[in-house]
PyMOL Python script that loads the backbone (N, CA, C, O; Angstrom):
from pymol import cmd

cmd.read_pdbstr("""\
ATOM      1  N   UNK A   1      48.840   7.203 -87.610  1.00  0.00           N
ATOM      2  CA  UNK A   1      47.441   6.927 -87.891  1.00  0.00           C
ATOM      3  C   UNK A   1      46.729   6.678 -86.574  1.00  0.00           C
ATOM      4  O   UNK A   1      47.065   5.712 -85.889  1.00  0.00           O
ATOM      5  N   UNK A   2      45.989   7.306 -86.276  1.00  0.00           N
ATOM      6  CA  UNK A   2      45.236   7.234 -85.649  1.00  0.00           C
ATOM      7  C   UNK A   2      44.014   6.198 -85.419  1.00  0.00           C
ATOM      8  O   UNK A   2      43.057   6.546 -86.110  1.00  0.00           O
ATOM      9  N   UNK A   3      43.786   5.200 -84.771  1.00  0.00           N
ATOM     10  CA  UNK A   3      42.995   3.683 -85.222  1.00  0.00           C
ATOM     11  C   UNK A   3      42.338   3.661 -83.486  1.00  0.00           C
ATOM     12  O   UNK A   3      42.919   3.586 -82.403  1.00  0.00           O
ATOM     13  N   UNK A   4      41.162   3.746 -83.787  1.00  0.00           N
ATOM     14  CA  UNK A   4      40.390   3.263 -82.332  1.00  0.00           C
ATOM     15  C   UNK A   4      39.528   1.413 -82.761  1.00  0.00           C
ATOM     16  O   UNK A   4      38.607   0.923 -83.415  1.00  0.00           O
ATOM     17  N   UNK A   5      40.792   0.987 -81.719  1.00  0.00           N
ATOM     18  CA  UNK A   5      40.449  -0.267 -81.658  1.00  0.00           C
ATOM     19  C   UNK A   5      39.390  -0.863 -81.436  1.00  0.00           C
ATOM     20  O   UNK A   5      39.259  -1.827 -82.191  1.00  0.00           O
ATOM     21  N   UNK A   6      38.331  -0.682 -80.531  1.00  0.00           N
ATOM     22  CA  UNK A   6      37.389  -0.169 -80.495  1.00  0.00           C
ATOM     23  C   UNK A   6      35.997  -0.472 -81.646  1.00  0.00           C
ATOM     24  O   UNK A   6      35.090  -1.300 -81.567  1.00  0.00           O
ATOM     25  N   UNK A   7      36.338   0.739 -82.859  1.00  0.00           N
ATOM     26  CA  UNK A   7      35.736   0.556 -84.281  1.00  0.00           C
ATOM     27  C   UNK A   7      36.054  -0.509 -84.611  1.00  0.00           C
ATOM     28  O   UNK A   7      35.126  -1.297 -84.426  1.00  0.00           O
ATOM     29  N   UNK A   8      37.477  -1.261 -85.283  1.00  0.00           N
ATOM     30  CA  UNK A   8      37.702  -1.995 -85.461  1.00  0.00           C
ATOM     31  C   UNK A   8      37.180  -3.787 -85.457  1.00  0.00           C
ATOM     32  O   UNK A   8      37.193  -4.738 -86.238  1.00  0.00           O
ATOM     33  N   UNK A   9      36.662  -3.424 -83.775  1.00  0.00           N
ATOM     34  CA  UNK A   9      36.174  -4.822 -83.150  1.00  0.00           C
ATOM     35  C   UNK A   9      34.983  -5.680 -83.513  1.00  0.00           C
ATOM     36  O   UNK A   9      34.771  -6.873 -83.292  1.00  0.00           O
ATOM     37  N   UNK A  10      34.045  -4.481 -84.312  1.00  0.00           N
ATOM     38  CA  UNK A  10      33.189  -4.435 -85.353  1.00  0.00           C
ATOM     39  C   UNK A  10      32.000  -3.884 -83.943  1.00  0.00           C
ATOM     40  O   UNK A  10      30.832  -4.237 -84.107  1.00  0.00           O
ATOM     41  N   UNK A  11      32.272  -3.189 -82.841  1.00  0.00           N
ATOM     42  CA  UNK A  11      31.702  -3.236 -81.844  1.00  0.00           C
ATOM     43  C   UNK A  11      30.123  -2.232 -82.055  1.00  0.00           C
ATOM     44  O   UNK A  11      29.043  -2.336 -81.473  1.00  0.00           O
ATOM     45  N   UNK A  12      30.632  -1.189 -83.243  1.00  0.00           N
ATOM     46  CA  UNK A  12      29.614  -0.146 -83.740  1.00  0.00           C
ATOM     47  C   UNK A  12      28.750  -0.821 -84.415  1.00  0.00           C
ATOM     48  O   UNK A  12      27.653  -0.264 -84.357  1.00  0.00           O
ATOM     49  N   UNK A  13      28.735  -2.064 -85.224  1.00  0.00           N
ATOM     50  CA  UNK A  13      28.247  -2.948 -86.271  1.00  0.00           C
ATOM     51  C   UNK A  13      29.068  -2.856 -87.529  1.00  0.00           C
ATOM     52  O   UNK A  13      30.198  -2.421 -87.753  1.00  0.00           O
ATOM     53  N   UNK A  14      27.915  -3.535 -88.456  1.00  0.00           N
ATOM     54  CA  UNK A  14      28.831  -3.416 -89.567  1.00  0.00           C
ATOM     55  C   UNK A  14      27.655  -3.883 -90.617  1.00  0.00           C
ATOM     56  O   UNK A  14      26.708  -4.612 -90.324  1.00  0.00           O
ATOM     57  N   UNK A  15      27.948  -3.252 -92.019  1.00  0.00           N
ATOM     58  CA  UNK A  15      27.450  -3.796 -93.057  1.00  0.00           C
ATOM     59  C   UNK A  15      27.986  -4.567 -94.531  1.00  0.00           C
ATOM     60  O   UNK A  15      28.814  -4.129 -95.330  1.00  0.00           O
ATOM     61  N   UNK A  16      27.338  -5.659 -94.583  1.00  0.00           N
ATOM     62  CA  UNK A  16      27.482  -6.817 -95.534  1.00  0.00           C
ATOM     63  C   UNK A  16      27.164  -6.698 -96.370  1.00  0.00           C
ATOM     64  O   UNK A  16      25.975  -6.404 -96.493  1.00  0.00           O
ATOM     65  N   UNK A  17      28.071  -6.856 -97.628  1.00  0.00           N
ATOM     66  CA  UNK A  17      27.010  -6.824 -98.683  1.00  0.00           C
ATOM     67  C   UNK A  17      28.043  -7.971 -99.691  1.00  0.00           C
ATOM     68  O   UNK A  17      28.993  -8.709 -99.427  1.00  0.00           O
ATOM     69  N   UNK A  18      27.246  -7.633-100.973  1.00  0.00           N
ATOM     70  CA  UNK A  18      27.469  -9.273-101.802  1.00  0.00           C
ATOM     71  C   UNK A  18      27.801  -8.802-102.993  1.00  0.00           C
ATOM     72  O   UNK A  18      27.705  -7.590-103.190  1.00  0.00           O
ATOM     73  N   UNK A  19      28.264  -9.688-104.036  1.00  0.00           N
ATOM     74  CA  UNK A  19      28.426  -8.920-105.607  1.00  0.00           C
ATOM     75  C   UNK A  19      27.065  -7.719-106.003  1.00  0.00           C
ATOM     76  O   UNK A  19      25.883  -7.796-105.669  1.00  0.00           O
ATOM     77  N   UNK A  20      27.529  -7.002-106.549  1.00  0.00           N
ATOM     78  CA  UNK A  20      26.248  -6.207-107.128  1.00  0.00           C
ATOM     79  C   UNK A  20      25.829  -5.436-106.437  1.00  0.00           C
ATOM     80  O   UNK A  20      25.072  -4.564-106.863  1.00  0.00           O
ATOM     81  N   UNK A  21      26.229  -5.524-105.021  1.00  0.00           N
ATOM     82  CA  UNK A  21      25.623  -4.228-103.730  1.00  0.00           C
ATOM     83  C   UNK A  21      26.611  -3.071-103.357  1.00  0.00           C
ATOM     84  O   UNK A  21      27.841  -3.086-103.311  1.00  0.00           O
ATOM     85  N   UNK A  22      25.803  -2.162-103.129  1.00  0.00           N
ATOM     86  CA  UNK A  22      26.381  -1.000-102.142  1.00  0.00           C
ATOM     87  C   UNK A  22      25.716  -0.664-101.227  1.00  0.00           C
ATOM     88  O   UNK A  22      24.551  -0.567-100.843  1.00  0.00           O
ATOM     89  N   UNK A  23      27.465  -0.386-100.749  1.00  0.00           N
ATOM     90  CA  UNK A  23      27.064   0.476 -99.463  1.00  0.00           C
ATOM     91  C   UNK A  23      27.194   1.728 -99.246  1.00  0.00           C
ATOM     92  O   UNK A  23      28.293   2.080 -99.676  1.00  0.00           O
ATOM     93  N   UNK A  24      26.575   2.659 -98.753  1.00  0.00           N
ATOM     94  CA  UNK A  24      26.819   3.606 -98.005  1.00  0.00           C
ATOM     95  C   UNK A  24      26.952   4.139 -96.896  1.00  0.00           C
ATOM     96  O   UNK A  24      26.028   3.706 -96.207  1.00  0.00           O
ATOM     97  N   UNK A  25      27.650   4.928 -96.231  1.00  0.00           N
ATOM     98  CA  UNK A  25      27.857   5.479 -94.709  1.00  0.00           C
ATOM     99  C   UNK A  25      28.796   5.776 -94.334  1.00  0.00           C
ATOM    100  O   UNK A  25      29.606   5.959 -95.243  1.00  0.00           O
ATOM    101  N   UNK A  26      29.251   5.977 -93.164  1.00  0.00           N
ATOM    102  CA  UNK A  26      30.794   6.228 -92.853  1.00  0.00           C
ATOM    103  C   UNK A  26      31.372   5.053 -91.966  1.00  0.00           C
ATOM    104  O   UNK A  26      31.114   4.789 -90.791  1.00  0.00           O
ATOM    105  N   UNK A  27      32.183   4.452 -92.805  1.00  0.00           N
ATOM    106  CA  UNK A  27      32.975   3.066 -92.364  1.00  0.00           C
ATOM    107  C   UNK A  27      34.364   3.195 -91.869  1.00  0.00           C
ATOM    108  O   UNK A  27      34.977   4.142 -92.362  1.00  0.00           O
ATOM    109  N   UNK A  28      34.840   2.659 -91.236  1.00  0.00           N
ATOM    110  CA  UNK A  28      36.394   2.812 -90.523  1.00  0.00           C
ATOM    111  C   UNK A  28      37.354   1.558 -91.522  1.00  0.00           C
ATOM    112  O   UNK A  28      38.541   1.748 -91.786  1.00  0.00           O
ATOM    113  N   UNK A  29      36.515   0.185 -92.027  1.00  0.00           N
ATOM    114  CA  UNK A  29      37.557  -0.387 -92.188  1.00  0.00           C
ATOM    115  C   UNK A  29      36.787  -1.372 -93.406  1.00  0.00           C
ATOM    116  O   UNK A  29      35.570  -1.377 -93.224  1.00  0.00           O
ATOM    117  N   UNK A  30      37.227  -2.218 -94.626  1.00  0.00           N
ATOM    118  CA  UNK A  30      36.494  -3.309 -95.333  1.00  0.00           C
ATOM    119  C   UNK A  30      36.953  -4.502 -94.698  1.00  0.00           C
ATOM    120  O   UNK A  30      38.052  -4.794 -94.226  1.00  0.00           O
ATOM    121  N   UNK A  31      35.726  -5.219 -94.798  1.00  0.00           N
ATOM    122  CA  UNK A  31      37.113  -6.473 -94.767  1.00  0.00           C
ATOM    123  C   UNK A  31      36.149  -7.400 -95.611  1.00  0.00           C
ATOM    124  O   UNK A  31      34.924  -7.379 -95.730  1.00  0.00           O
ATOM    125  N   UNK A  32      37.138  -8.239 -96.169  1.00  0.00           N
ATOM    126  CA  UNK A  32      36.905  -9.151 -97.429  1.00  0.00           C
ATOM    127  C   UNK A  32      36.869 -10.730 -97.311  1.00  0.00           C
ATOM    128  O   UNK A  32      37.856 -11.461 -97.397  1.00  0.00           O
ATOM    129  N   UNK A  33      35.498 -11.148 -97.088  1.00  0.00           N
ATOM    130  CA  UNK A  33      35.297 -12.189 -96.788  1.00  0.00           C
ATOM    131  C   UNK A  33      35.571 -13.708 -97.792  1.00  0.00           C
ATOM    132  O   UNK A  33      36.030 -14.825 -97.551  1.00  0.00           O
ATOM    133  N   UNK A  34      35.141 -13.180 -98.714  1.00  0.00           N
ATOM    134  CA  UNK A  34      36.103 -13.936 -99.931  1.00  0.00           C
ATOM    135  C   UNK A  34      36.560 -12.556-100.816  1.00  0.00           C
ATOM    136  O   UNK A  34      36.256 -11.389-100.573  1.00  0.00           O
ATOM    137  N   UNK A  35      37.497 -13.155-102.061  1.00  0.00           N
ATOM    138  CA  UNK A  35      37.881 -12.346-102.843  1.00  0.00           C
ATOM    139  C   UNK A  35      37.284 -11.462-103.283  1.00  0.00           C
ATOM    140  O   UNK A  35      36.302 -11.842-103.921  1.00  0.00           O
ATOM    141  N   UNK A  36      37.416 -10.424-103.244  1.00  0.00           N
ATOM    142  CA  UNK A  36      36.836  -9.046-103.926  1.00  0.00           C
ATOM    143  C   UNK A  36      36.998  -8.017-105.044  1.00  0.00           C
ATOM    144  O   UNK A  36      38.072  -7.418-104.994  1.00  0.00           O
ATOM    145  N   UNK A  37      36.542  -7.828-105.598  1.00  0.00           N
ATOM    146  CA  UNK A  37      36.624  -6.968-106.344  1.00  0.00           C
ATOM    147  C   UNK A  37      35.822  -5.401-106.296  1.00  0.00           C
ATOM    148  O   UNK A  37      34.872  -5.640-107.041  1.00  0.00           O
ATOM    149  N   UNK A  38      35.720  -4.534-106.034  1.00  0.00           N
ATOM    150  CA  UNK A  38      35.108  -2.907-106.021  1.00  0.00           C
ATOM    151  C   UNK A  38      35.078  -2.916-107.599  1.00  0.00           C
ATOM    152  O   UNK A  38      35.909  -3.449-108.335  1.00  0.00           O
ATOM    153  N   UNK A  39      33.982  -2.236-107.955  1.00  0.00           N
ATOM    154  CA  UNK A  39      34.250  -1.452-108.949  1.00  0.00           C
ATOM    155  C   UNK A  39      34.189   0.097-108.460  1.00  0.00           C
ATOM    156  O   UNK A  39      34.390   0.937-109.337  1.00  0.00           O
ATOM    157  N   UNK A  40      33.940   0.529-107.198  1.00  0.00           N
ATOM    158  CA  UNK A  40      34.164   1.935-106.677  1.00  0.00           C
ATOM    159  C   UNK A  40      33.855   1.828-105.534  1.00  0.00           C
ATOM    160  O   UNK A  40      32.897   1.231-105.043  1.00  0.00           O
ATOM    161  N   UNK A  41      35.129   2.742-104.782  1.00  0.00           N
ATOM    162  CA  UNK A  41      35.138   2.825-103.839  1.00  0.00           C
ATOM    163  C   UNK A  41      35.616   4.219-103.584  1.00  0.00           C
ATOM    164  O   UNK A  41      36.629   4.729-104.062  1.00  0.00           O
ATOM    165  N   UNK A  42      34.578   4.883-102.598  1.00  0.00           N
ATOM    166  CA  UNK A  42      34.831   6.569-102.262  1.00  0.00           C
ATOM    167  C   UNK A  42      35.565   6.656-100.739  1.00  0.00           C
ATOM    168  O   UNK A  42      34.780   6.291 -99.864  1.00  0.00           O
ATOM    169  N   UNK A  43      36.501   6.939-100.375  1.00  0.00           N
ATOM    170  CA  UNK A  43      37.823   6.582 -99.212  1.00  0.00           C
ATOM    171  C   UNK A  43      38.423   7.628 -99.509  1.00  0.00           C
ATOM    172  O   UNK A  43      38.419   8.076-100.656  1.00  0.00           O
ATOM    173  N   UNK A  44      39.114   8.254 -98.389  1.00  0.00           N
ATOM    174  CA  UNK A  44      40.413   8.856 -98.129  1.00  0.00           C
ATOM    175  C   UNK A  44      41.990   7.792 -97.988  1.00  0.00           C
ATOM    176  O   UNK A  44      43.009   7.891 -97.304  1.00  0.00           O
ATOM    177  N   UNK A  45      41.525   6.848 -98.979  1.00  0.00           N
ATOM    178  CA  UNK A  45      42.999   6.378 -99.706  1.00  0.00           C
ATOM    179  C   UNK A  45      42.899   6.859-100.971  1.00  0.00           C
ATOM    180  O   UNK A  45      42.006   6.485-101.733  1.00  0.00           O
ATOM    181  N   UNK A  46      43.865   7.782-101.316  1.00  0.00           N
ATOM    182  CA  UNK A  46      43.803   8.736-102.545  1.00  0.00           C
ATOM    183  C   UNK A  46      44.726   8.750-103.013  1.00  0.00           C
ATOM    184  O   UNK A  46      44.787   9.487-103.997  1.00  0.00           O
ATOM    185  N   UNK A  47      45.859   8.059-102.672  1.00  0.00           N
ATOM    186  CA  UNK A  47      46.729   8.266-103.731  1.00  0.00           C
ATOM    187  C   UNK A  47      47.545   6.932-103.929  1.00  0.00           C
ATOM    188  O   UNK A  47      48.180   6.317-103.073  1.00  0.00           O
ATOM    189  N   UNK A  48      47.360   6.601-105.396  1.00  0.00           N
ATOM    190  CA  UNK A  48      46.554   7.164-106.561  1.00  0.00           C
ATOM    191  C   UNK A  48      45.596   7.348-106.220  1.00  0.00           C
ATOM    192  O   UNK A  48      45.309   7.003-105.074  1.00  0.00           O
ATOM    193  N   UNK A  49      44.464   8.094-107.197  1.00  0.00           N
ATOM    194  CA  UNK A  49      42.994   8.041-106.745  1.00  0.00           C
ATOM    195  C   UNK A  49      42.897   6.895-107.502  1.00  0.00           C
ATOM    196  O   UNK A  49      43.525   6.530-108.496  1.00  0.00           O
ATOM    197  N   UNK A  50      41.647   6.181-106.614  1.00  0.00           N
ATOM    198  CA  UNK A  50      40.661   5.064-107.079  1.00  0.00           C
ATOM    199  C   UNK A  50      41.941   3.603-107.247  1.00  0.00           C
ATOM    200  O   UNK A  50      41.798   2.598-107.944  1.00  0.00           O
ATOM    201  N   UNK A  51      42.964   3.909-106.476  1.00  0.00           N
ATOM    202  CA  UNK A  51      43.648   2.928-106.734  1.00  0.00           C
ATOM    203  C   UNK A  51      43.285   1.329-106.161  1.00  0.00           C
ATOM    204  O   UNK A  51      44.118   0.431-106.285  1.00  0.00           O
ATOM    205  N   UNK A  52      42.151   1.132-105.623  1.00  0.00           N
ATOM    206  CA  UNK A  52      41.246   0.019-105.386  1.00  0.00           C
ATOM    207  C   UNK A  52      40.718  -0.316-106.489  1.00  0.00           C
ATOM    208  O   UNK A  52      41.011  -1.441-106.892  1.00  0.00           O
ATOM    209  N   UNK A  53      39.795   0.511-107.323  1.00  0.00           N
ATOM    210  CA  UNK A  53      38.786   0.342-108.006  1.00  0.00           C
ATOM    211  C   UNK A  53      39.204  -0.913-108.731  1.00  0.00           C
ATOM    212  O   UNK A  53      40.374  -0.830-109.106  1.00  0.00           O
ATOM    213  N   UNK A  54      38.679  -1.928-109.013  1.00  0.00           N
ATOM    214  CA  UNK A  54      38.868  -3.120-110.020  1.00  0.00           C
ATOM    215  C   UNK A  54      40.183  -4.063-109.914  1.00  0.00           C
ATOM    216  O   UNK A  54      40.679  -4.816-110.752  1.00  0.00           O
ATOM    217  N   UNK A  55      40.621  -3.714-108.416  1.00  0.00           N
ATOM    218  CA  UNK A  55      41.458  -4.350-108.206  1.00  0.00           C
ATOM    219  C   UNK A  55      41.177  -5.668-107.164  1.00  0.00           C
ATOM    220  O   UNK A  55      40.222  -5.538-106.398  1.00  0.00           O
ATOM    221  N   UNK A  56      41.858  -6.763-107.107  1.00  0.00           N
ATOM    222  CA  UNK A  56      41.352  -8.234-106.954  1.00  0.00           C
ATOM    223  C   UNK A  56      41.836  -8.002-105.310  1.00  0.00           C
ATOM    224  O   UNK A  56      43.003  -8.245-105.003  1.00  0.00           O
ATOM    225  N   UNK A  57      40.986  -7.582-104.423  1.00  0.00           N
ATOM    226  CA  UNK A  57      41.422  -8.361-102.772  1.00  0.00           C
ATOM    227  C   UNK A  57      41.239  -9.609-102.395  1.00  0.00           C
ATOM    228  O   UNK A  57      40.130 -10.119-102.550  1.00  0.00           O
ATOM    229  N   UNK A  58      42.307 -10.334-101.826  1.00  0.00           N
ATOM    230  CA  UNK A  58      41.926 -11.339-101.697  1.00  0.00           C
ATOM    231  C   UNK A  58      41.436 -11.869 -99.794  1.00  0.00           C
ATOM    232  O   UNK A  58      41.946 -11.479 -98.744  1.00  0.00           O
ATOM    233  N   UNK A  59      40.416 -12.751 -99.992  1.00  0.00           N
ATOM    234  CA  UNK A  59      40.228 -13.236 -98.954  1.00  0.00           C
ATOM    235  C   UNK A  59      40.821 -12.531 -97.045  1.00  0.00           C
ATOM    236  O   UNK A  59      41.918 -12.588 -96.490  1.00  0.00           O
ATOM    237  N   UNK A  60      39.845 -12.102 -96.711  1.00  0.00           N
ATOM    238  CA  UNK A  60      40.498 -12.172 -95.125  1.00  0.00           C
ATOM    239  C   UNK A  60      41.695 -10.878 -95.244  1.00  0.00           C
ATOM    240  O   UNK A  60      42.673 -10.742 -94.509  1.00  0.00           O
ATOM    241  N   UNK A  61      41.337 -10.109 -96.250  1.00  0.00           N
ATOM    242  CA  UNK A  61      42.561  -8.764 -96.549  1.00  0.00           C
ATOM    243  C   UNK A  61      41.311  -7.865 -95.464  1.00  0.00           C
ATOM    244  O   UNK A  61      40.113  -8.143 -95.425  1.00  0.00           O
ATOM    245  N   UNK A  62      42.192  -6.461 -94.438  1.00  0.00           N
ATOM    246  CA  UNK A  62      41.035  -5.886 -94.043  1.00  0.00           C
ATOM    247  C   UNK A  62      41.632  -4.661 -94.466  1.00  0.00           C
ATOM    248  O   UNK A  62      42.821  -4.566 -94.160  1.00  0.00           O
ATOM    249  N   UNK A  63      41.068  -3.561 -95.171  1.00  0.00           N
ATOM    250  CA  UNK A  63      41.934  -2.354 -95.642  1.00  0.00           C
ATOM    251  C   UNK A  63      41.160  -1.334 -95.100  1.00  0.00           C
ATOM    252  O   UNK A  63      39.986  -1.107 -95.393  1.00  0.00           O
ATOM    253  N   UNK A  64      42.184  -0.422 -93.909  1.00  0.00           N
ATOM    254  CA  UNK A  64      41.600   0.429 -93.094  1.00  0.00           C
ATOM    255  C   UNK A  64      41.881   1.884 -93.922  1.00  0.00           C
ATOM    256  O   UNK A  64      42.840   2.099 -94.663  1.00  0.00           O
ATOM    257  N   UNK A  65      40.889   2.730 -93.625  1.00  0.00           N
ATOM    258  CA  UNK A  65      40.503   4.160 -94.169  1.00  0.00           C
ATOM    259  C   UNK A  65      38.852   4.576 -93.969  1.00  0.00           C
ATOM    260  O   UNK A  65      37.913   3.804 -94.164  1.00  0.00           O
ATOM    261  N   UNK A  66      38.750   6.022 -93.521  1.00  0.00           N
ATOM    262  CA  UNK A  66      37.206   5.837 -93.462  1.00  0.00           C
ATOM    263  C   UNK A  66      37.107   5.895 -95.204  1.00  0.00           C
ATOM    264  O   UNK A  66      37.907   6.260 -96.066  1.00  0.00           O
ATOM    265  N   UNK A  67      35.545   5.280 -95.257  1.00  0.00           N
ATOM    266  CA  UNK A  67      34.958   5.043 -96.652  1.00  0.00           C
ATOM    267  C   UNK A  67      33.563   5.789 -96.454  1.00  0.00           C
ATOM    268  O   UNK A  67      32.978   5.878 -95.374  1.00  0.00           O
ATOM    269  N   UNK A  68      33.044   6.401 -97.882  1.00  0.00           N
ATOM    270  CA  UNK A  68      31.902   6.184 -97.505  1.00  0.00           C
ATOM    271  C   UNK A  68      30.827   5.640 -98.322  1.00  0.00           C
ATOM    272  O   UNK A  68      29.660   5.484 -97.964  1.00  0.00           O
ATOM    273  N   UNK A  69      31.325   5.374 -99.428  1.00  0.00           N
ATOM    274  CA  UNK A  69      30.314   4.291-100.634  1.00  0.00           C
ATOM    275  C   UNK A  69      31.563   3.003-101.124  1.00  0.00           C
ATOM    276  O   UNK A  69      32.774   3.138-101.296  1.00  0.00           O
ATOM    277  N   UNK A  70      30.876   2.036-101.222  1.00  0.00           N
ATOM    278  CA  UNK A  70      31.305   0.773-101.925  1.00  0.00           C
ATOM    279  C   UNK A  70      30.939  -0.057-102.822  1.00  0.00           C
ATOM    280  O   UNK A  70      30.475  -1.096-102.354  1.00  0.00           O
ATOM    281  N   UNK A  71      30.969   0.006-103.887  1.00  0.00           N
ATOM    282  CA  UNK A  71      29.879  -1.148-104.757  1.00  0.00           C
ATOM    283  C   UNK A  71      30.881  -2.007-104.855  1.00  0.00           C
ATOM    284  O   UNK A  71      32.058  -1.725-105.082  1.00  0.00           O
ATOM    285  N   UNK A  72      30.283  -3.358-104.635  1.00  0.00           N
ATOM    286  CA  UNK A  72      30.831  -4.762-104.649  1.00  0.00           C
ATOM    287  C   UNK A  72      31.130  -5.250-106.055  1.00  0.00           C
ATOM    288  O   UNK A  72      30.032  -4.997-106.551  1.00  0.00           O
ATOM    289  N   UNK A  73      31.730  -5.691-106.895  1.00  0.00           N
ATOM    290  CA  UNK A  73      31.266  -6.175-108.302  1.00  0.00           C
ATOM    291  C   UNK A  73      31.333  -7.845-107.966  1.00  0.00           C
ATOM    292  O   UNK A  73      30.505  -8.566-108.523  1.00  0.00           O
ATOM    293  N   UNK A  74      32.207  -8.365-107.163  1.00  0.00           N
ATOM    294  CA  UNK A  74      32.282  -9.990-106.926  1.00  0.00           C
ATOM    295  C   UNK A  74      32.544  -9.921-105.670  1.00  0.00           C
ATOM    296  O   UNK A  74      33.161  -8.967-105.197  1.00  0.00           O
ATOM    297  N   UNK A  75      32.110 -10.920-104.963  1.00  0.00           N
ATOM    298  CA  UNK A  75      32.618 -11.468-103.795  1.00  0.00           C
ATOM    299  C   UNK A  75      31.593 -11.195-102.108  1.00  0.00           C
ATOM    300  O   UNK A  75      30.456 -10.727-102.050  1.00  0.00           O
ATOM    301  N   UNK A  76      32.121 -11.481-101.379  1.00  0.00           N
ATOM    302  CA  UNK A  76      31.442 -10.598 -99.836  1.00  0.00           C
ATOM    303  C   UNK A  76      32.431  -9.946 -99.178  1.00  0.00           C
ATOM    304  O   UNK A  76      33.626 -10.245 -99.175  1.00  0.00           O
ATOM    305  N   UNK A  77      31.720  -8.741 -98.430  1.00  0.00           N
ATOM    306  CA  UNK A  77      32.370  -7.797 -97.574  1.00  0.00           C
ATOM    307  C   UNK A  77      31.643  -7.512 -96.711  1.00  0.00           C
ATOM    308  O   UNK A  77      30.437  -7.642 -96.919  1.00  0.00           O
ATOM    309  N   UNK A  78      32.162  -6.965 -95.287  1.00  0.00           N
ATOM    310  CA  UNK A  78      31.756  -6.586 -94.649  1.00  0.00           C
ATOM    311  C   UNK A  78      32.277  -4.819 -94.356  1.00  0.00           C
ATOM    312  O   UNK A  78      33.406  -4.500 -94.727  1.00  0.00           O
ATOM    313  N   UNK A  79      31.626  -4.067 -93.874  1.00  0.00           N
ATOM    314  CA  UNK A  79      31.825  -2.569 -94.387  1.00  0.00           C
ATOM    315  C   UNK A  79      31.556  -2.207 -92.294  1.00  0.00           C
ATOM    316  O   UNK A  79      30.441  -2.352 -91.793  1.00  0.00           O
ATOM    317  N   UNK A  80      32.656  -1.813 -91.538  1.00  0.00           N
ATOM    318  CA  UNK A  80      32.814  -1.854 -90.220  1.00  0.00           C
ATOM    319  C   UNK A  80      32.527  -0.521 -90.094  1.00  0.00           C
ATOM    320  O   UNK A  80      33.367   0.263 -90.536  1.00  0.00           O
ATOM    321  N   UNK A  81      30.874   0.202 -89.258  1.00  0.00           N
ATOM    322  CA  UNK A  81      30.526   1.056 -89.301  1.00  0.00           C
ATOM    323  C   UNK A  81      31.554   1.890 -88.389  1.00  0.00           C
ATOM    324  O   UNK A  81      32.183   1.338 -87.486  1.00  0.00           O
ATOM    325  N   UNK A  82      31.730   3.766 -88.796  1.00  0.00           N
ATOM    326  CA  UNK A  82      32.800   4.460 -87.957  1.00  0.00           C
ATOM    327  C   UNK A  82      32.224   4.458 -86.055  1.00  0.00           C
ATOM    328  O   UNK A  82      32.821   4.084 -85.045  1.00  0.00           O
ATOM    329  N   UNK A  83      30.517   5.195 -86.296  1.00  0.00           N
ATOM    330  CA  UNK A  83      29.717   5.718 -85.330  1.00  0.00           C
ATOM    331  C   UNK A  83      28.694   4.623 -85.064  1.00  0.00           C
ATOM    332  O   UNK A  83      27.812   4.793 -84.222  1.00  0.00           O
TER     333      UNK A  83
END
""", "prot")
cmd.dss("prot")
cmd.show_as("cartoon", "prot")
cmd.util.cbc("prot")
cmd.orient("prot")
């Protein structure tokens, strides 16, 4: 895998969002400020497909893949822009 540390550092920015929000764009990484829940998430982690969707992250988890939509259903995230 290929990972520019770099992105990571949140050095490009990054976007926040809260229960009930989305995001869009091209993101390198989530990370989960309290517990989370997606109800969708569009990523090249595909297999399974949608194997995020409605599943419980907890706290301070950061799950790398570019993304490029997220709807929040509970919790905060931050969404670590690629560019």
């Amino acid at each position: 895998m290929n990972v520019n540390v770099r992105n990571l550092s949140g050095e490009n920015g990054g976007v926040a969002i809260k229960s009930g929000e989305t995001a869009t764009g091209d993101f390198t990484a989530i990370q989960c400020i309290t517990n989370c829940t997606f109800s969708s998430i569009t990523s090249n982690i595909d297999q399974p497909t949608n194997a995020l969707n409605n599943q419980s992250i907890p706290a301070g988890t950061t799950v790398l893949g570019r993304t490029t939509a997220a709807t929040l259903t509970t919790g905060v995230a931050i969404l670590y822009k690629h560019n």
